[in-house]
C-alpha positions as CSV (number, residue, x, y, z in Angstrom):
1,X,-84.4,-1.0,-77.5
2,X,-84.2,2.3,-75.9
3,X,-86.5,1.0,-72.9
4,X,-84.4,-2.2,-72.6
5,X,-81.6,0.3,-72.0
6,X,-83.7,2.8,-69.5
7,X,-84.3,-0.2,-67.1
8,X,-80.9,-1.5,-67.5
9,X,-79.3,2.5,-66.5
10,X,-82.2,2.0,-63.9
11,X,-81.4,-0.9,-62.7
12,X,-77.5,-0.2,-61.9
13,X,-78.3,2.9,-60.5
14,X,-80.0,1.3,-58.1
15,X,-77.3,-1.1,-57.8
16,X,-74.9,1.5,-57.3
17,X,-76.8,3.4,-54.5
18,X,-77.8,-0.2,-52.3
19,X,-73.7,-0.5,-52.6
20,X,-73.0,3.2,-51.7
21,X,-75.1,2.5,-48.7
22,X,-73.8,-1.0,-47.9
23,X,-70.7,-0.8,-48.0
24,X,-69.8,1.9,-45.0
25,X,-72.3,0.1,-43.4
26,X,-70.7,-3.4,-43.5
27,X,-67.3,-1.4,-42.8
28,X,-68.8,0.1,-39.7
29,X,-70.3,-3.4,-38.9
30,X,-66.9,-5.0,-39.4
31,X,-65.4,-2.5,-37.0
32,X,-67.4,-2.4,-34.4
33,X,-67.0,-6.0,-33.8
34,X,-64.7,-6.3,-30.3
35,X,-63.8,-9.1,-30.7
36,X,-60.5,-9.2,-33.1
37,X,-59.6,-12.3,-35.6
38,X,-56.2,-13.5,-35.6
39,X,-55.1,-13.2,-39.3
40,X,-51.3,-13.3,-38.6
41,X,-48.7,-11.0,-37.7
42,X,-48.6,-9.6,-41.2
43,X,-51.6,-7.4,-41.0
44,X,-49.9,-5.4,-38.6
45,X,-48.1,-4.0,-41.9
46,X,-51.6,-3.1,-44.0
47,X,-51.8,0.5,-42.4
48,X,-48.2,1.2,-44.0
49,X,-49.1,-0.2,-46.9
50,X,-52.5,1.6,-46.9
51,X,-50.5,5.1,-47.0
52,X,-49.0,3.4,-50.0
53,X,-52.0,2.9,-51.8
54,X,-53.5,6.2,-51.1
55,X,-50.6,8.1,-52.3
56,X,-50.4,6.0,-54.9
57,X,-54.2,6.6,-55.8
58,X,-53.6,10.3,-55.1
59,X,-50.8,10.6,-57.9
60,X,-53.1,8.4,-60.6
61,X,-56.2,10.2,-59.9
62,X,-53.9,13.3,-60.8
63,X,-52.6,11.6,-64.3
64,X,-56.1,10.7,-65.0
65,X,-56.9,14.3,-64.5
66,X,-53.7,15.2,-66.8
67,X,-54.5,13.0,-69.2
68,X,-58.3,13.7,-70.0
69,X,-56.8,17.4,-70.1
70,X,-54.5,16.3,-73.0
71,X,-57.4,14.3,-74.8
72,X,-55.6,10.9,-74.1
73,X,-58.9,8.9,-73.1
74,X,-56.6,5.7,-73.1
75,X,-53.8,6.9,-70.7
76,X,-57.0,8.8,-69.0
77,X,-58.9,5.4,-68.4
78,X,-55.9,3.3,-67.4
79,X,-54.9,5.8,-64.5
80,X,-59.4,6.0,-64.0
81,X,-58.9,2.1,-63.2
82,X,-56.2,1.9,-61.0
83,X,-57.5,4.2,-58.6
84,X,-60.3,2.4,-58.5
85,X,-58.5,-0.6,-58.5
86,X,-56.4,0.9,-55.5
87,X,-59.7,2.2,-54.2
88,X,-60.9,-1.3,-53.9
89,X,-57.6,-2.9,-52.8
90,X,-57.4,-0.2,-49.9
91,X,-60.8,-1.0,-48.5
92,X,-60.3,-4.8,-48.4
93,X,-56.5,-4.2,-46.5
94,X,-58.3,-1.6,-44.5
95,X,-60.7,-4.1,-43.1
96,X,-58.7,-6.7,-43.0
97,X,-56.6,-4.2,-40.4
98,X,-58.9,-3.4,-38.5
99,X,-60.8,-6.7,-37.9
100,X,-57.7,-8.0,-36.6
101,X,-55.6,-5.1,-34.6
102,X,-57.1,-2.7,-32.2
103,X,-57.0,0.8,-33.7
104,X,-54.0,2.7,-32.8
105,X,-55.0,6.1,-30.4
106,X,-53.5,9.7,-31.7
107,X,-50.8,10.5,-29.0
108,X,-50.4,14.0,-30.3
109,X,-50.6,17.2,-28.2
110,X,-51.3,20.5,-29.0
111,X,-52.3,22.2,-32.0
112,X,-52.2,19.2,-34.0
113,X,-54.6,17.3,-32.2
114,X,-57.6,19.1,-33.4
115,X,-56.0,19.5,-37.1
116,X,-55.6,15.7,-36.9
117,X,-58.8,14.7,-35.6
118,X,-60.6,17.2,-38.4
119,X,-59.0,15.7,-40.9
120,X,-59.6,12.3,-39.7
121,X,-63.6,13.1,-39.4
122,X,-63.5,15.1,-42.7
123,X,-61.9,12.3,-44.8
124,X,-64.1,9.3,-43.3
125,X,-67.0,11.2,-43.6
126,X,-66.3,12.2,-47.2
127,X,-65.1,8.7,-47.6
128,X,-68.6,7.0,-47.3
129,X,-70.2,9.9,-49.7
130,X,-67.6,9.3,-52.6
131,X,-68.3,5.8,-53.2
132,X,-71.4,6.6,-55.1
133,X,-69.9,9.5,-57.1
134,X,-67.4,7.3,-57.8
135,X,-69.1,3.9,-58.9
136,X,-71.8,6.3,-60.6
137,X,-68.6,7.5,-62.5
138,X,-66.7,4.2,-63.6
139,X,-70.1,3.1,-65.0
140,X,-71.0,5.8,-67.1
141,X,-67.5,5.7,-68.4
142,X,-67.5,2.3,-69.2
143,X,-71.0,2.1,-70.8
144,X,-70.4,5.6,-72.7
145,X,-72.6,7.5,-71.0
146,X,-69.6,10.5,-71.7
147,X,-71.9,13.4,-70.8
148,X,-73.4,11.8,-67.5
149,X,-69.5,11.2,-66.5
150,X,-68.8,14.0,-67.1
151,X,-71.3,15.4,-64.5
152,X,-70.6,13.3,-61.9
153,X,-66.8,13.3,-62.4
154,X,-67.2,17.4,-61.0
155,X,-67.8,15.8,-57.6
156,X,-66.2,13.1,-57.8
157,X,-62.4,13.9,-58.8
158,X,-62.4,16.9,-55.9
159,X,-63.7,14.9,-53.1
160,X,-61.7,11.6,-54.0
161,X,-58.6,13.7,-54.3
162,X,-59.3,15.0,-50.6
163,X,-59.9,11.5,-49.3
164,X,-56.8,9.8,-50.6
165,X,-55.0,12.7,-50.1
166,X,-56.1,13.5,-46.6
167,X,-55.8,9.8,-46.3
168,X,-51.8,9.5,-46.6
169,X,-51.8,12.8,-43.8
170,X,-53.8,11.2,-40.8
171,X,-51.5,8.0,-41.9
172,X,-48.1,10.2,-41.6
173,X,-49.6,12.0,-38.7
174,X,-50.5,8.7,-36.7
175,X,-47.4,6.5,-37.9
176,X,-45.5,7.0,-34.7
177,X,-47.9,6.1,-32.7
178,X,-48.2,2.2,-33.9
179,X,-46.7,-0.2,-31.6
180,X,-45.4,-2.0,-34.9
């Protein structure tokens, strides 16, 4: 039984690393394409709501935090979920942006241009390495694996906290600058 259940773990976690490794791929793919797809006018609203759904993610991966603090592994695991959940959601609506609307340029001057774009390098780059701390951390969670969670949650909570957080500033920072 025990060997069943070493090449299951084995078996995800290679799961979980060919999707760490995929997915910014893909996304990269996806927006390097010239060539935009007319989805509609409506998409020209997904990077508001995109600063929606990282604050959003920002204040449950807090409560999560809050609540495994307090011992509340049910209120803990709810708020766990929808960030990932809002995680997931973001990345489709992000795509979805930019495969159909050309990225909007960062018309500021000054001292905030470099500010902006090193947060904007910072939290894409740290945006790619999350995903496997992350999914690495919902399945340990969910299969019981407490003490392995617990391990990869130390990297995990900090840098995903950054990335939505530093997500909703280049939004706010940028937000003038869309045409829509």
């Amino acid at each position: 039984m025990a060997t069943l259940e070493l090449q299951q773990n084995q078996k995800t976690e290679r799961l979980i690393t060919i999707l760490s490794a995929a997915i910014p791929v893909v996304v990269a793919i996806l927006l390097g394409i010239r060539q935009k797809v007319d989805l509609g006018e409506w998409t020209t609203v997904l990077p508001h709501l995109n600063g929606v759904i990282n604050s959003v993610t920002t204040i449950t991966l807090l409560l999560g935090y809050y609540f495994i603090r307090q011992k509340n592994i049910t209120a803990h695991r709810a708020m766990m979920l929808t960030s990932f959940a809002l995680g997931s959601l973001f990345l489709v609506t992000y795509v979805l942006y930019h495969l159909s609307n050309e990225s909007t340029p960062f018309g500021g001057e000054g001292w905030i241009r470099p500010v902006y774009y090193f947060l904007l390098v910072s939290h894409i780059l740290l945006s790619i390495g999350v995903v496997w701390f992350v999914l690495r951390a919902v399945y340990f969670a969910l299969t019981n694996q407490i003490a392995r969670h617990k391990a990869v949650v130390r990297w995990a909570l900090p840098i995903w906290l950054y990335v939505s957080t530093t997500g909703v500033i280049v939004y706010l920072l940028i937000r003038p600058y869309y045409n829509h």
